[in-house]
N, C-alpha and C positions, 0 to 999 in steps of 0.2 A: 779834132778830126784825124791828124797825124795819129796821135795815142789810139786812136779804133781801126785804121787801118792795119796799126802792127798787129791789133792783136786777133785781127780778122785772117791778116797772113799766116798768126804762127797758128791760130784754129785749123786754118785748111792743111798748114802742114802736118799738123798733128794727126790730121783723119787719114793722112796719104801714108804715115807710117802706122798707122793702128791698122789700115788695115793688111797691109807688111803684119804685120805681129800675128794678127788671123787666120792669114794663107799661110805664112811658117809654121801655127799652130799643129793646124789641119792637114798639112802634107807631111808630117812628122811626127803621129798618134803614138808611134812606137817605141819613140825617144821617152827619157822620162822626165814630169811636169817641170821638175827645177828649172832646169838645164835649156828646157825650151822657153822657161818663161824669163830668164839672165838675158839669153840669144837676142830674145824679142828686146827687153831695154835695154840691149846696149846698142842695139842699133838704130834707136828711135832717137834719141836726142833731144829728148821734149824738155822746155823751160817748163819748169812748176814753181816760177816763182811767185805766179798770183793765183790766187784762190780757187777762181773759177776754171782755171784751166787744172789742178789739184783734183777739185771735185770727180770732170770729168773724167780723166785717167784712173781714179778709183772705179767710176761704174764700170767704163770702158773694160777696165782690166775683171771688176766682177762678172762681168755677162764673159769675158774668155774663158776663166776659169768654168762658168757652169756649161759651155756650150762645150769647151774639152771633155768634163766629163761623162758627162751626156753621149759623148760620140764613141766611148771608148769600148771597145767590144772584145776586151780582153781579160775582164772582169767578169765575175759570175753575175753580183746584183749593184746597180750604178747606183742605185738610191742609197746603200750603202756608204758611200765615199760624201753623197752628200749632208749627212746625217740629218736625213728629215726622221721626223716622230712615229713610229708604227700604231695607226690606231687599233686600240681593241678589236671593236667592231666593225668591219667594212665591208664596203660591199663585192661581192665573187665574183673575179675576171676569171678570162679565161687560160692565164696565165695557172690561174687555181690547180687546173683540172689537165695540165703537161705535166708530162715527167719525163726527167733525163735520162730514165732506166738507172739511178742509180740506188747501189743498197743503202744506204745511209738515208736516202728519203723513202725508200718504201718499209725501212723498220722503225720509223723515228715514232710514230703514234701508237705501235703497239710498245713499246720500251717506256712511253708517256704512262699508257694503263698500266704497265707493271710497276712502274715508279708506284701507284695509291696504293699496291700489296709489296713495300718493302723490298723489291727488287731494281737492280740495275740504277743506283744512283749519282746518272749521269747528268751534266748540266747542256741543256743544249740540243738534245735530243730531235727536235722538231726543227731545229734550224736550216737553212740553205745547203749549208758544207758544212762537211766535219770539222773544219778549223775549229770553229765553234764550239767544239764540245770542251768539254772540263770537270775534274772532279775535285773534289774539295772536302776533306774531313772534317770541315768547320761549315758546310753549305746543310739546311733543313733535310734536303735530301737524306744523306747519307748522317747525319743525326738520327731520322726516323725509323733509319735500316740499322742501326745498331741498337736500337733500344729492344725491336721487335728481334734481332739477334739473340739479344740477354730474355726476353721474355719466353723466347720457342728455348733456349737453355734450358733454364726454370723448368717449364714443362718436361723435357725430354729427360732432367734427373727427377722429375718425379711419378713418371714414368717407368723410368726403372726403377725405382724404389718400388713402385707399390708390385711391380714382375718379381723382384727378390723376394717380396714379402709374402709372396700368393703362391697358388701351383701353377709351376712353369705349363701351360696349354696352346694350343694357337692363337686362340682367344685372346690372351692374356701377354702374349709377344706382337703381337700385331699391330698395338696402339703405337709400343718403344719402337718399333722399325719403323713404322712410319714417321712420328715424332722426328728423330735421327735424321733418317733420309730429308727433312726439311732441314734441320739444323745446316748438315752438310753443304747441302745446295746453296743455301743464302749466305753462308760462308764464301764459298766458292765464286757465287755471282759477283759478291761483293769486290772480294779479286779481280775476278773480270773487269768491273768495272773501273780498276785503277789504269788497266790495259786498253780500255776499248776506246778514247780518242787519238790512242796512237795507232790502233789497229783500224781502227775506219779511216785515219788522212790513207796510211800505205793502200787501204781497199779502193780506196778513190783514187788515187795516181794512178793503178793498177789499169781498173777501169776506163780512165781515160788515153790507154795504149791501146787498147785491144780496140777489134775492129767498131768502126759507127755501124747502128742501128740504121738501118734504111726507114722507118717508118715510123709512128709514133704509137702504133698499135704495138711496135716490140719491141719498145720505150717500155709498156705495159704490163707485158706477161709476166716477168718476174714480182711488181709489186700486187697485182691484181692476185696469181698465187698464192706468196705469205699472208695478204691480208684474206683471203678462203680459207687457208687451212686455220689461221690466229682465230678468226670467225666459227669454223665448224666446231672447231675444239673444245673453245670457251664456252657454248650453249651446249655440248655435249655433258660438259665437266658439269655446268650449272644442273641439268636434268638431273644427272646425275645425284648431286646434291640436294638439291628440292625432293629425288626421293631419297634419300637418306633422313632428311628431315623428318619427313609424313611419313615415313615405317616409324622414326622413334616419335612419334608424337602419340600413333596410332598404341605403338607399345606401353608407352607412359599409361595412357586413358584404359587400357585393357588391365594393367595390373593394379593401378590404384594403392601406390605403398601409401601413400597421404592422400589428404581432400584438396590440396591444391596442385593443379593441373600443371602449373608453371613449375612450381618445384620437380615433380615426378622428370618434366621435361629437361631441368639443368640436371639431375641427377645423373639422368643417361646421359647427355652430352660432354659434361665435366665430369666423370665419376673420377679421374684419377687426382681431378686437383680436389676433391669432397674425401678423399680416400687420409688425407693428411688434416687438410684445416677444417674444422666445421661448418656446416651451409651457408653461404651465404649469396643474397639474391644479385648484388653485383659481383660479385666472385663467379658465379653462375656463368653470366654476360661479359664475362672475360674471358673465361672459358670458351667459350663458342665461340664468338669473334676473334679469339687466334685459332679457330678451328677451319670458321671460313677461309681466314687467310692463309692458314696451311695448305687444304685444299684447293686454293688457287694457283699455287707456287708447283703443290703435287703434279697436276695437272700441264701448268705452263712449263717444266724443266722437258717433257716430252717435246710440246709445241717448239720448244725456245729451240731443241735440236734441229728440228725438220726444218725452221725458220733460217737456222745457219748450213744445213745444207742445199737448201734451196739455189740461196745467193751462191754457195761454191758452183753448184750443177751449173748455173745460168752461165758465168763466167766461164767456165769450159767448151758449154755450146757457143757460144759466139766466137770462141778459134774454131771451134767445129764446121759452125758453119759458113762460118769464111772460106777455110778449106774445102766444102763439098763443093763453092766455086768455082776450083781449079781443079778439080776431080780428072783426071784422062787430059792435062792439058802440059804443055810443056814451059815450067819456068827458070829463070836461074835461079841461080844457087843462094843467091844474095835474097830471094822472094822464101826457100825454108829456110836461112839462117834467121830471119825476122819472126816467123812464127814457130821456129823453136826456141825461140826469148822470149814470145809470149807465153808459150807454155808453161815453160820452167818459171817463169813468174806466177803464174798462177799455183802450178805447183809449193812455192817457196808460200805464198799467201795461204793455201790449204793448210803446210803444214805448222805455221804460225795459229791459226785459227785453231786446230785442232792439239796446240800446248796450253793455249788460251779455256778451251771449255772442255778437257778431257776428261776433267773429274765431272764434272756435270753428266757428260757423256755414260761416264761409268756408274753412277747411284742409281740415273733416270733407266739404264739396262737391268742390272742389276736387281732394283726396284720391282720393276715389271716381271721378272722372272720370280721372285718371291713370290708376292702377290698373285700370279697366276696362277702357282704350286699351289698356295694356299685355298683360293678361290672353286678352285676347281673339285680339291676336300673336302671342301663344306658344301659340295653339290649333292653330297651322299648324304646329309644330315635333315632332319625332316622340318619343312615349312608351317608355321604354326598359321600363315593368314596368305591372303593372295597378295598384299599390301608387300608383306614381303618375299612373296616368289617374285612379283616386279620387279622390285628394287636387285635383289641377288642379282633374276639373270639379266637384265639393264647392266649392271657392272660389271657384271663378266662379259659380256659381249664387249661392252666398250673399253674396256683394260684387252682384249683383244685383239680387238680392232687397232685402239692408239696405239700399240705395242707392236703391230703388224707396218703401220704408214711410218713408224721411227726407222726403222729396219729399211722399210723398201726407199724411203727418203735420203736417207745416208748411204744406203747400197748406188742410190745414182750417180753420187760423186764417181767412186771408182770406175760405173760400167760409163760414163762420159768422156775421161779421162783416158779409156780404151779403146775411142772409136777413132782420132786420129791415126789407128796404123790400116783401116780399111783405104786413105785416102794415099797414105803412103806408097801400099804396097801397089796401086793402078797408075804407080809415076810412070809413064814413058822413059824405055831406057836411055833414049837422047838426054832426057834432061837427070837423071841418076846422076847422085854426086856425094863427094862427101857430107855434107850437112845432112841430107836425108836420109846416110846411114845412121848418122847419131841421132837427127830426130827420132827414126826407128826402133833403136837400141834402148834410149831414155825411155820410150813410152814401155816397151817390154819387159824390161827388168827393172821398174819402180812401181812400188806399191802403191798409190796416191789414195785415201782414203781415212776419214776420220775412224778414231778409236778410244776405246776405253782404257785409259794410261798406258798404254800401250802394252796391256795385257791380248787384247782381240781387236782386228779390224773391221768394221760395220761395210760388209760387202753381201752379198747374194747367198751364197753359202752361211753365213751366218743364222738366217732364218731359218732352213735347216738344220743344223746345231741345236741353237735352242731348244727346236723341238723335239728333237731327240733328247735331248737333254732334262726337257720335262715331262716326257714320258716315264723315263729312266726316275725320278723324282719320286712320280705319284704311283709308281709301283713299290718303289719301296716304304714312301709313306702310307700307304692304305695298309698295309699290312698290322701298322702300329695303331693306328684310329681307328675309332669307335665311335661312331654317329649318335648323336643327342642334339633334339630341339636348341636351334642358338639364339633363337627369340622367346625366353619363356620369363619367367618372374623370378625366378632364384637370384640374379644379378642383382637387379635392381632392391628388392625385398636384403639381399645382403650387405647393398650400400647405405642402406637407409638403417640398418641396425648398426652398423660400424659410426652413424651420423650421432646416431643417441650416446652411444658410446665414448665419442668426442666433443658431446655438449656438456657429457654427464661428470667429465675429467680421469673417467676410467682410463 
């Protein structure tokens, strides 16, 4: 009876410092776990010399641990710390369908799709925070983007080979520049990608200085944008291509160099890699499938622009609009000493961004201006079917167009970047001071806007340029060209004798 009273005593003492350990837990979240959890046993003074009082100070002390973390709101995701299991499959909270407004989750599932075409082989992509991310020249990933590296290689020297070997024509440069301009870009991306988990943590720190979002609708706006334009883009590029396909499938069946329809069809889609090896039906399907995936990359280095300047523009309007706040109102000095450090931060992040994807910047311009000169040449040349007046003027409006939203997309950075001296200049002169000279000064005489190696800056005027410049182009190209059917049988009829030729050992 004496033996069960003690140890009925030292039970109750035990529960009168455990819960001591709980209230010190609890009032002190910000302290860190060690340090609170020492505090707590040294002050408890529990005998563990029997068993059962052992047992319970393990639970005890387990249920603290998970109620500490549990409580901790200084973390992004607590399930983290606890290392439960993520299922596959689960079922959609409404946690799903928030967002913090930040970049790194509204680009993470387009970077996911470009990851299956050989781009951007980041690990992590989809995750919570960019801590996460990582790249890795031994991860499948970036294995996969080097193989299709070495593979659009291959293609692009035999590319030029078969231009050396032929009459230099548009025709006949058109395949190599394009070829090229992918090689470049997936080079380049590649790059990037060695950069881009240290450039999304600084994006993110960034972001979390600049002012809070009042509302969850503009939480929104910036991801609901990139994934509109990621979305228009890619069913544009696709239309695009489904007619590229059905003009040459249409062309195969109309000239009939052989009785198989499949062949006539690799012939056109792969002639350059048939121009070297002899036919062959997987050779064919190798062909075209790094075609597709060129054409995805063609298309995405535009989108992938518009997509980084998005996230700059947004980042600028939230000092903006913070500022139209205190429009006509009088603050201290110390209220623009603080948002001209946001600014110049975001500035310093723009111009980080823009050392990061400038070659991109520059192929994807570049690019477009070729291609339009081009396009625009073979407007004069005569359409053999209606199959292919569709498909022509489809691509040239849509090379257009995307060429037009890259321009006016990247021009926004700069003209956003411009509007804080509207708010400067209606300071009350009471509250006039130094800071709001130099805020003034910085916004006036800095350039802030992405560019192409820092040859040209992508502002408003640019568009203009261009187009002067492609006038300037096609006047002096018309003068040299000479219009002829570019859908006719000569082509094809000439790859298929070069075919015989290379079966025959000639």
């Amino acid at each position: 009876m004496k033996l069960l009273n003690n140890f009925n005593t030292k039970l109750a003492k035990y529960r009168k410092n455990a819960k001591k350990f709980s209230k010190n837990i609890s009032t002190n979240v910000g302290t860190s776990l060690t340090t609170s959890h020492n505090d707590g046993l040294a002050s408890m003074k529990l005998p563990v010399t029997r068993p059962q009082a052992l047992r319970m100070q393990i639970i005890s002390d387990s249920d603290h641990y998970h109620s500490y973390f549990t409580s901790r709101t200084d973390v992004p995701n607590n399930e983290e710390y606890l290392e439960k299991p993520t299922k596959f499959l689960q079922k959609a909270t409404k946690d799903n369908f928030m967002y913090e407004g930040h970049f790194h989750e509204a680009v993470g599932k387009i970077l996911l799709i470009a990851q299956c075409f050989a781009m951007m082989p980041v690990r992590g992509v989809t995750s919570s925070h960019p801590r996460y991310l990582s790249f890795s020249w031994t991860h499948i990933r970036t294995i996969y983007c080097l193989i299709f590296i070495t593979c659009s290689a291959v293609d692009s020297i035999i590319a030029v080979y078969k231009v050396l070997n032929a009459p230099i024509t548009f025709n006949n440069i058109e395949p190599m520049i394009f070829r090229i301009a992918i090689l470049i870009v997936c080079v380049s991306a590649l790059n990037l990608a060695r950069k881009w988990p240290e450039l999304m943590v600084q994006w993110h720190s960034l972001e979390q200085q600049l002012p809070e979002y009042s509302s969850q609708k503009e939480k929104r706006r910036m991801a609901d944008k990139i994934r509109m334009v990621f979305f228009v883009g890619m069913i544009l590029s696709l239309a695009e291509h489904l007619l590229s396909v059905t003009q040459a499938i249409y062309f195969a069946a109309r000239c009939g160099a052989t009785d198989d329809p499949v062949k006539n069809f690799l012939l056109i889609a792969s002639d350059h890699l048939f121009y070297i090896f002899p036919y062959s039906y997987l050779l064919g399907w190798y062909g075209k499938l790094l075609n597709v995936m060129s054409t995805f990359i063609w298309n995405y280095m535009d989108v992938f622009v518009m997509i980084m300047s998005i996230g700059l523009t947004y980042m600028f309007k939230r000092v903006n609009e913070n500022l139209e706040k205190f429009k006509n109102k009088q603050m201290p000095a110390v209220f623009w000493a603080e948002r001209r450090v946001q600014y110049r931060n975001v500035c310093i992040l723009c111009e980080k961004v823009d050392n990061a994807i400038s070659m991109i910047t520059m192929v994807s311009f570049s690019n477009n201006l070729y291609f339009i000169c081009v396009q625009l040449l073979k407007s004069r040349n005569n359409m053999s079917s209606a199959v292919s007046m569709v498909y022509f003027y489809f691509s040239l409006v849509f090379l257009f167009l995307r060429s037009l939203a890259v321009s006016l997309y990247s021009a926004a950075i700069y003209d956003e970047s411009r509007k804080p001296l509207r708010v400067l200049r209606s300071v009350p002169k009471e509250s006039w001071c130094l800071e709001v000279k130099r805020f003034a000064t910085e916004i006036s005489s800095d350039l802030v806007a992405l560019s192409g190696m820092k040859f040209f800056h992508l502002t408003r005027k640019l568009v203009l340029s261009v187009a002067g410049t492609i006038v300037t182009y096609e006047l002096v190209l018309i003068q040299f060209y000479e219009p002829t059917d570019l859908w006719d049988c000569k082509s094809l009829l000439k790859n298929f004798k070069h075919q015989k030729l290379l079966a025959s050992g000639k």
